[in-house]
N, C-alpha and C positions, 0 to 999 in steps of 0.2 A: 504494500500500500504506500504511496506519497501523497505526501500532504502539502498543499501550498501552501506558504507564507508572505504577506507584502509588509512591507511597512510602508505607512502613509500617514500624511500631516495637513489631512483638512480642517479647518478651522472650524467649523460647527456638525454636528453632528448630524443633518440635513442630508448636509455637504459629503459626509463620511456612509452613510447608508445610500446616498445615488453614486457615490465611488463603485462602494461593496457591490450594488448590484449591476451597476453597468460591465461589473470585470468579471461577475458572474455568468451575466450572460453570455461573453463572450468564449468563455471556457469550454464550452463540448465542443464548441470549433476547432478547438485544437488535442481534444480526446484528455480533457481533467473535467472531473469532475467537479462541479462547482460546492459541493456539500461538505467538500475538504479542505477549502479555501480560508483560512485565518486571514484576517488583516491585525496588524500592531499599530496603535495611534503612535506615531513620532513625535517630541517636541522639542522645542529649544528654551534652555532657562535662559531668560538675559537679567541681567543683576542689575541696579541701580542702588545709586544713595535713596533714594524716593521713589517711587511706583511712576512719579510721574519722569524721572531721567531714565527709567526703564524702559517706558512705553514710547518715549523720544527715539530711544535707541533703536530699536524695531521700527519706527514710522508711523505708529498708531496713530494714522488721522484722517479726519475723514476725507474720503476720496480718491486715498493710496489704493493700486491695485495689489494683486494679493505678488504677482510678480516682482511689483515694486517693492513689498513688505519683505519677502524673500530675499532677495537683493542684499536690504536694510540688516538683515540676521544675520545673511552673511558675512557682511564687514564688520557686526557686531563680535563674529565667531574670535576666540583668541587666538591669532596666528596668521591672522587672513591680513 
């Protein structure tokens, strides 16, 4: 037996069960079964003095696309 596994990092939960099922449906196309299929929510902490130089950090405003906000975590990542 295998089992799939994703990791994925939608940001609402909505967002994360039209993931789940759009990748399900796609799975007998390619001979897995979709029953076996796990997904893992992914996240990234970003730290701040204050919740709000956190939220600065990541982008959190309105209007950011979520591309844009990804971006924004990435430079936020240590090392990048």
């Amino acid at each position: 037996m295998v089992g799939e596994t994703i990791f994925a990092a939608q940001g609402k939960r909505d967002e994360a069960i039209k993931f789940r099922n759009a990748v399900r449906a796609r799975m007998p196309v390619h001979g897995r079964d979709p029953e076996l299929l796990r997904i893992l929510p992914c996240f990234v902490q970003i730290m701040g003095a204050t919740e709000k130089e956190a939220l600065e950090k990541v982008g959190v405003k309105v209007g950011r696309t979520p591309s844009e906000t990804a971006r924004l975590v990435r430079e936020a990542m240590p090392g990048s």
